[in-house]
C-alpha positions, -999 to +999 in steps of 0.1 A: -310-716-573-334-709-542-322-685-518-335-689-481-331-673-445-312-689-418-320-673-385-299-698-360-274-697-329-239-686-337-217-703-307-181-703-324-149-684-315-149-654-332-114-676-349-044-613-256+052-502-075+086-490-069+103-476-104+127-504-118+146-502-150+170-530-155+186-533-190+197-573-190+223-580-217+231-607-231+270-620-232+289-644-258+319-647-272+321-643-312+339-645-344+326-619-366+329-617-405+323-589-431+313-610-462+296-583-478+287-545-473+254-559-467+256-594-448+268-596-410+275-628-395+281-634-360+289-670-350+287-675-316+303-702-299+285-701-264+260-726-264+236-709-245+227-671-239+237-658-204+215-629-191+220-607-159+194-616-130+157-599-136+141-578-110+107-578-116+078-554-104+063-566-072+022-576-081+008-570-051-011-605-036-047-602-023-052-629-003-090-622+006-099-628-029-115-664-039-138-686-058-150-718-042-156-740-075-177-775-069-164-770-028-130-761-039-113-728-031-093-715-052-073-677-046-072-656-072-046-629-056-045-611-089-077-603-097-071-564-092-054-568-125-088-577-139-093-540-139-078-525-169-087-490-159-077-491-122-039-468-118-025-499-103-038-523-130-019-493-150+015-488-130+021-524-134+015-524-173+044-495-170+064-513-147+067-544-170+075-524-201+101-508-186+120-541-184+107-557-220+117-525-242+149-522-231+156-559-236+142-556-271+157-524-277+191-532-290+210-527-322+202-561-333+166-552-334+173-521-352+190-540-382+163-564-378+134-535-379+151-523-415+150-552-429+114-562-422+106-528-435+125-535-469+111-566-468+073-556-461+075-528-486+063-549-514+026-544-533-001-568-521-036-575-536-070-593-526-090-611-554-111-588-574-148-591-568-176-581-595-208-562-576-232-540-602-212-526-627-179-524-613-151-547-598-133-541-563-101-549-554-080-543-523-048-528-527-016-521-500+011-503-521+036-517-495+038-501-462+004-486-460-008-495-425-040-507-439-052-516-473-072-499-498-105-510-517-101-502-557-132-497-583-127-506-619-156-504-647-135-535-664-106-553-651-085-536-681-096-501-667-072-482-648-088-484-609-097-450-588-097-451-549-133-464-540-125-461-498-094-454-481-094-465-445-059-447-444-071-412-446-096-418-415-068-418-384-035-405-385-017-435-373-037-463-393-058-480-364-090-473-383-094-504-403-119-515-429-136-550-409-163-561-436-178-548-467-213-561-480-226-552-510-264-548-523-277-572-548-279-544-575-245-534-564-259-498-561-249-495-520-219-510-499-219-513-464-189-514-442-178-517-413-149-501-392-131-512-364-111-491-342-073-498-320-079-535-331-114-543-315-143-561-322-164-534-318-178-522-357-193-490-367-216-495-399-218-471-430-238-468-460-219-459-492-236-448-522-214-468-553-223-440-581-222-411-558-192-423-538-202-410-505-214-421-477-256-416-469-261-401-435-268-432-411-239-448-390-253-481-368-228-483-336-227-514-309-224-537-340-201-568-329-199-604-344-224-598-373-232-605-408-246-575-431-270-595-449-288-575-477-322-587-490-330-591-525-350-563-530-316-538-521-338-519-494-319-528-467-298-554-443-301-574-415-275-572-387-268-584-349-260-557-318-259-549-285-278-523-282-276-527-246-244-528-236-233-504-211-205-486-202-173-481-228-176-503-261-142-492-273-123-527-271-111-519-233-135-528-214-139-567-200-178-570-194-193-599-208-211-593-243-249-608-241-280-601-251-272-590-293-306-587-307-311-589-343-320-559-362-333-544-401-322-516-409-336-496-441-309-479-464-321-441-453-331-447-421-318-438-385-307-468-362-334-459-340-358-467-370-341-499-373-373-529-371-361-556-341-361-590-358-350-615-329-340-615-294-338-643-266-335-627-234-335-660-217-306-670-236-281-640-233-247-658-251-270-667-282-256-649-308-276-645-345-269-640-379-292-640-410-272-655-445-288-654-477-270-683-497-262-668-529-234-698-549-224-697-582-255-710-606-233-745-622-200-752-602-191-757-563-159-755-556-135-773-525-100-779-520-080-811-520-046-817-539-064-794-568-093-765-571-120-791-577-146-782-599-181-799-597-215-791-613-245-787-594-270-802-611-258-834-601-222-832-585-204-846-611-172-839-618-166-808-644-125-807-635-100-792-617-072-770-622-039-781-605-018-769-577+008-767-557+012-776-523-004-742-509-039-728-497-068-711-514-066-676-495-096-661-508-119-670-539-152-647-554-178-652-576-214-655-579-240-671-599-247-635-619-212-637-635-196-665-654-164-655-635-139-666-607-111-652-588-091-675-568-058-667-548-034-693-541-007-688-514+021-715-499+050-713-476+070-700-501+048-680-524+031-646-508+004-649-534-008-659-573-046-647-582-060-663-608-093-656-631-112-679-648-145-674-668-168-705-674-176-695-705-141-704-716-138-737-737-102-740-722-104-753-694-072-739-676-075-704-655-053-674-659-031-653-640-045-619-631-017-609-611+015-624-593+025-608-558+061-602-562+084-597-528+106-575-523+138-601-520+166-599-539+177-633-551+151-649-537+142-683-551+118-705-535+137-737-550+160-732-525+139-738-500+125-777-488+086-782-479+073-817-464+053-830-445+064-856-420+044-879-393+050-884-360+039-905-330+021-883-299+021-898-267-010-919-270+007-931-306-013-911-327+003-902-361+004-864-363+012-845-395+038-819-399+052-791-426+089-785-420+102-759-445+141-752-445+168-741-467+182-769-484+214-780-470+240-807-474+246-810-441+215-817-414+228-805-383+206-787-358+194-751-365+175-724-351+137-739-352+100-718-345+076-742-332+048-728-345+007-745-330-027-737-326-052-770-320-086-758-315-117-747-322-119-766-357-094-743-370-064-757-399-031-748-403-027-745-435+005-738-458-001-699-462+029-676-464+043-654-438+067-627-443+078-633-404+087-667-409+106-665-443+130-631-426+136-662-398+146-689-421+168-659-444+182-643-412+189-671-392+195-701-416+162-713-395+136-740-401+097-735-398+074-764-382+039-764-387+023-800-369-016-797-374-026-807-336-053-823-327-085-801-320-075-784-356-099-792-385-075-811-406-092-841-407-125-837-400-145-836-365-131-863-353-100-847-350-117-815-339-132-839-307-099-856-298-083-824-290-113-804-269-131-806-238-120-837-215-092-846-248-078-812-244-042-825-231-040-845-260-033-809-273-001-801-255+009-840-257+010-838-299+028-804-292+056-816-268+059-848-293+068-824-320+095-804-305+109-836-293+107-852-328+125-823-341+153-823-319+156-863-318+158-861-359+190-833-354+169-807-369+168-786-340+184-787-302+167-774-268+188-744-267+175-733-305+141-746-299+113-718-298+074-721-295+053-691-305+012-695-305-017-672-305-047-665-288-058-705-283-021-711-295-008-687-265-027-713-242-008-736-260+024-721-255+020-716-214+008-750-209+034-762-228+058-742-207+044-755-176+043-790-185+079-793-204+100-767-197+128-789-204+118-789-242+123-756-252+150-727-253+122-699-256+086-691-262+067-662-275+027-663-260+004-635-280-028-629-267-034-664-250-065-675-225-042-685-198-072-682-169-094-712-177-111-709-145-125-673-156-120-667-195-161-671-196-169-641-176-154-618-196-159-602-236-171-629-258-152-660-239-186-676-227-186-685-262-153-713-260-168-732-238-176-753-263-141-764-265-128-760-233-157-768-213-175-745-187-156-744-152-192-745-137-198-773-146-174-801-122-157-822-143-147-793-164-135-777-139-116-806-126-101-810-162-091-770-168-074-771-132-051-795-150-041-777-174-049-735-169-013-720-171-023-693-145-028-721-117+002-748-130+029-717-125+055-734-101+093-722-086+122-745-106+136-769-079+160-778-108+182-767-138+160-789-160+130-769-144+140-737-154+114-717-174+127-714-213+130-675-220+096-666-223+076-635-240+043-626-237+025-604-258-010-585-254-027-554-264-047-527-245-077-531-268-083-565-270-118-574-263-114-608-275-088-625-256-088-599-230-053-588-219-063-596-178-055-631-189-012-623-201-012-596-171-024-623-144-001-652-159+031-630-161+027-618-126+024-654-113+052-664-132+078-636-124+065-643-087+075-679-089+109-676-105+116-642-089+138-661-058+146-698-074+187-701-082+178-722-109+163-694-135+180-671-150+162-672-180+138-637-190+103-638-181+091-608-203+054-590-203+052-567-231+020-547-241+008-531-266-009-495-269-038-490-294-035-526-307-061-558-305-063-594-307-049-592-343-078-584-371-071-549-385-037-542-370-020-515-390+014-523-409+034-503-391+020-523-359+027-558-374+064-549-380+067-534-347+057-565-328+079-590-359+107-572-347+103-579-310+097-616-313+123-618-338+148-597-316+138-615-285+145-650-303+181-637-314+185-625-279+176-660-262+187-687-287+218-703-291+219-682-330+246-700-353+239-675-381+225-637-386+222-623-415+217-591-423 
């Protein structure tokens, strides 16, 4: 099989006072029952949580502050947030976490905290991958706060500890980013990331020596380690250039990555410069090697499908459930195959399969097993429905559910992404299954438009000028749901992430009628300035350039920061809304959350009509997700899981 060099343009998402303390509570009246020692239900028979007024901090407004887009002015009053290093940019991030952690901090969320953590505590594994003479593995025992990669001569051996990002910090935030390994397998290089940020650190690891050779390369971001075949070296992309702090804080824009050889030995400053376009500073590089399996190509559809490359024909398949390829290795040295197959309702199965087998069915290397007593996934219903948008395009969904045999309207997560050529696949999530368990809830999954589901056609209906198209398919499914007594309003929640948390906010915006709460991570919720800052020049190509006029025109429709408005009405009144960000997150930065929630608690602050929380919570050492230690993950599971409990209408906890 030849191997060649690709040097080409990477432009895709790499895919957010005076002293106040007001404790709102939450009233209803209940029946509760003792069925076990270790089950607590509370049925409550208000139909809607009641909360205490808010008094929110007080974001100042600077009024001299504009941009005058295509002869438009537009103020921007809270650009001083912008500043994540200023004391007032800081005072308000205080200020607002004095109201959310005391809402959150309840004994609800302590029973729900335990349980995640019994619930978490159960062993994980990545597929085993075959480099040189040895096989790697990664490995969490349970509640590690980030995984471990494993080193076996044979897959029968018993494995030692090959690199343990655990022992580098003391809480975890270290993480292990990316691993390449040489063709001989003789050298890995890694990289590490650091409080959740883009920003990599590159080492050298000697395999038979295990230890590291002197050289660390630093300003590494959004790159490949591409080793050449001779094991010498690697090529990799940085910004060597980039001033001021590279530690996931800062907001300045990342251009100009040049792309660099570096020789296994070698200082960075020896490193040979391979390719840089000054006149095009958002061009990002990356140099791939192609190096496939020798006889089969591999692809998803309702099986593993298995085709020669000779001449594409069909070799066979090996059947599956409904469920998603997590992970798969392999390469044309070795005869053999790892796959790892994950659902809804199945954390994870890794299989193993050698070519050289006559039998043409593969084997189970290892089953994940949770940590769930009586847990049984046949008690659980997966389909997938269709449903009309507003334009009357048929849009899939997954609704997974306890099986009942009554349908009556439950507590229901909303859960949506649509962009950037991204699916939603059936994977599992530990999060979603303790909401279905503790709350007798029901999961929906629709696959937007702007997704990748089916193809790039779908991709184009949902970006650029079809962005609304997004939001449409989203308010369509909430409103199926709760037209097909699945769900009501008042136990309707939406939760999206980074694109998804522009999802969210529009959403909340445009149809605040639809939903009973909504939980906004790390969203882009300025689209008149997400470009300038980090790496968000690079989404224009789905949400156009503001720039550029008819853009503009179509991301003044829509940007959640500018569609913020006072409730003149009951049925305008925000749903309960949360909104989640981290201090080092240079990919979404968290200017956009700290803007929006201050525009929104300004709105609502005086209208009679809301009463429902408007919460800003952020996060301390943490990033746009990749590399988040465990004990991170729970923490944050137990706030939106809390925060739901708090601000649904709840039929059922379990505990």
């Amino acid at each position: 099989m030849m191997n060649w060099l690709s040097l080409t343009q990477k432009r895709v998402i790499t895919c957010i006072l005076p002293r106040i303390q007001i404790k709102p509570f939450r009233f209803f009246s209940a029946k509760v029952t003792i069925e076990s020692e270790k089950k607590l239900r509370i049925m409550a028979e208000s139909s809607k949580p009641k909360f205490a007024r808010f008094t929110y901090p007080e974001a100042r407004e600077d009024h001299t502050i504009s941009d005058t887009f295509h002869g438009v002015e537009m103020k921007d009053v809270y650009r001083w947030l912008e500043d994540p290093d200023s004391a007032e940019t800081q005072q308000f991030v205080n200020e607002e976490n004095k109201i959310s952690q005391p809402f959150l901090d309840c004994d609800e969320r302590k029973s729900i905290y335990e349980k995640l953590l019994k619930l978490w505590n159960y062993e994980k594994y990545g597929c085993p991958m075959k480099h040189g003479n040895y096989y790697y593995f990664n490995k969490n025992s349970g509640l590690q706060n980030q995984s471990v990669l494993y080193q076996q001569k044979t897959l029968s051996d018993e494995p030692s500890v090959f690199l343990d990002p655990n022992a580098l910090s003391e809480d975890g935030t270290i993480a292990l980013s990316q691993i390449s390994f040489s063709e001989n397998g003789k050298y890995m290089a890694y990289g590490l990331s650091e409080s959740g940020s883009d920003w990599v650190k590159i080492h050298v690891r000697d395999v038979e020596k295990g230890k590291d050779v002197d050289e660390v390369l630093e300003k590494v971001k959004f790159s490949d380690i591409s080793w050449t075949k001779d094991n010498k070296g690697f090529f990799y992309g940085c910004y060597l250039d980039q001033e001021g702090k590279t530690d996931g804080s800062e907001t300045k824009q990342n251009e100009n990555q040049k792309l660099y050889y570096h020789y296994v030995g070698k200082s960075q400053k020896e490193d040979i410069l391979i390719a840089e376009f000054p006149d095009e500073p958002t061009w990002r590089m990356y140099v791939k090697f192609i190096n496939t399996m020798s006889n089969v190509a591999m692809a998803l559809v309702s099986a593993l499908q298995v085709n020669a490359l000779s001449d594409g024909k069909s070799i066979g398949k090996f059947n599956l459930d409904i469920g998603t390829i997590v992970s798969l290795s392999g390469k044309k040295e070795y005869s053999e195959v790892f796959f790892n197959f994950s659902s809804f309702l199945n954390p994870g199965t890794i299989y193993h399969y050698d070519f050289r087998s006559k039998d043409f069915q593969p084997k189970i290397h290892r089953e994940i097993k949770l940590n769930l007593q009586d847990f049984k996934p046949t008690n659980y219903d997966v389909k997938q429905i269709f449903y009309n948008s507003k334009d009357g395009t048929k849009i899939p969904m997954f609704i997974v559910q306890k099986q009942a045999d009554v349908v009556k309207p439950r507590p229901c997560l909303l859960y949506g992404y649509g962009g950037f050529n991204i699916s939603i696949q059936p994977t599992f999530s530990l999060t979603g299954l303790l909401f279905m368990e503790t709350f007798n809830g029901i999961i929906a999954y629709p696959n937007l438009r702007g997704g990748g589901e089916y193809g790039e056609k779908w991709h184009n209906s949902g970006r650029l000028l079809n962005k609304q198209n997004v939001f449409d398919d989203f308010h369509a499914a909430a409103e199926y749901l709760i037209n097909n007594n699945y769900t009501s309003k008042d136990r309707l929640v939406i939760q999206g992430g980074s694109n998804g948390g522009l999802l969210v906010c529009a959403c909340i915006n445009q149809r605040p009628d639809l939903f009973g709460a909504a939980v906004a991570q790390v969203g882009v919720l300025d689209m008149l300035r997400f470009h300038k800052f980090t790496i968000g020049h690079a989404w224009c190509s789905d949400y156009g350039n503001p720039n550029e006029e008819e853009h503009f025109k179509n991301l003044l429709k829509y940007s959640p920061l500018h569609n913020v408005r006072t409730p003149q009405t009951p049925k305008e009144e925000y749903p309960s809304t949360l909104i989640l960000t981290a201090d080092h997150d240079d990919r979404v930065s968290p200017l956009h959350s700290l803007k929006f929630a201050a525009a929104l608690q300004t709105a609502v602050r005086n209208s009679p009509f809301q009463n429902n929380p408007i919460l800003l919570r952020v996060y301390s050492k943490a990033g746009h997700g990749a590399g988040k230690p465990t004990s991170k993950k729970i923490e944050e599971a137990a706030d939106v899981l809390t925060f739901i409990l708090k601000t649904l209408n709840i039929d059922q906890f379990n505990i």
